[in-house]
N, C-alpha and C positions, 0 to 999 in steps of 0.2 A: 419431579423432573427439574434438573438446573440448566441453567443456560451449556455449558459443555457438554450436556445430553445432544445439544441441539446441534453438536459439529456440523458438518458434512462431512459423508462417508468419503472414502476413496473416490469412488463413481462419481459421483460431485462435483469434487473437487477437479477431478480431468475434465468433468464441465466445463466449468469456472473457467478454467486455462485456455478450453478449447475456444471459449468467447474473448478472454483477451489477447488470441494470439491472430484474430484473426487480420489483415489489413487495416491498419487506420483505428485497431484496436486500443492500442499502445496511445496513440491521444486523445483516446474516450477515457480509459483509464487515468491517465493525464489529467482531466478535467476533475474529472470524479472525485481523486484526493483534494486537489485544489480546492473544490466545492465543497468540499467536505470537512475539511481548515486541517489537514494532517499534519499541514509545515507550520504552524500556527499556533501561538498560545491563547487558550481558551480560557474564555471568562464567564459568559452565562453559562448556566444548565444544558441551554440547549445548544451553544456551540461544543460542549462538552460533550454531547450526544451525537452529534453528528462525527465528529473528531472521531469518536468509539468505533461510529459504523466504518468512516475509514479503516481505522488500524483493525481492525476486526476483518475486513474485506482485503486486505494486504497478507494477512494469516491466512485467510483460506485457499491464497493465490499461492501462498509458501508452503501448504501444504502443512499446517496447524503451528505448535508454539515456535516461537522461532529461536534456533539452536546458538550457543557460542561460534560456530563455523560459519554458519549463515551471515553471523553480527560480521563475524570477519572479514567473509569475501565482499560483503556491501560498504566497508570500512575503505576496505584496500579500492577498490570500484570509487569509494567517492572521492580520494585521497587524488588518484592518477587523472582525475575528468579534466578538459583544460580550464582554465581563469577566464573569465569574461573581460575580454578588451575594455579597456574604460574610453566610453565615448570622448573624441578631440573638436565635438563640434564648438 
């Protein structure tokens, strides 16, 4: 058995979603990559491992490998967000 034995099925995966969609989901989620260093370049072993469980936990929410249209819409999605005001204090 290899590790992609170990997907999660369909039924699972509507888990997975039905837990992050619920209220206040979206910034547990939130944490989770952050703590996870997903935005982040990794340098020991172990933040490399952790990084994995992130992107690996992003896959399951996506609903397994992530497609050229997927990359897309998440492109077009980061492209339009607004700029962060730069503070004038």
């Amino acid at each position: 058995m290899n590790r992609l034995d170990l997907f999660p099925t369909i039924d699972t995966i509507k888990e997975y979603r039905k837990v992050y969609s619920r209220p206040g989901a979206d910034e547990v989620l939130l944490h989770q990559l952050f703590d996870f260093g997903v935005w982040e370049e990794s340098a020991t072993p172990e933040d490399v491992t952790l990084r994995n469980q992130g992107v690996r936990l992003l896959k399951i929410l996506g609903g397994g490998e992530v497609g050229r249209e997927t990359i897309r819409e998440f492109i077009r999605r980061l492209i339009r967000q607004p700029l962060k005001e730069k503070d004038n204090a």
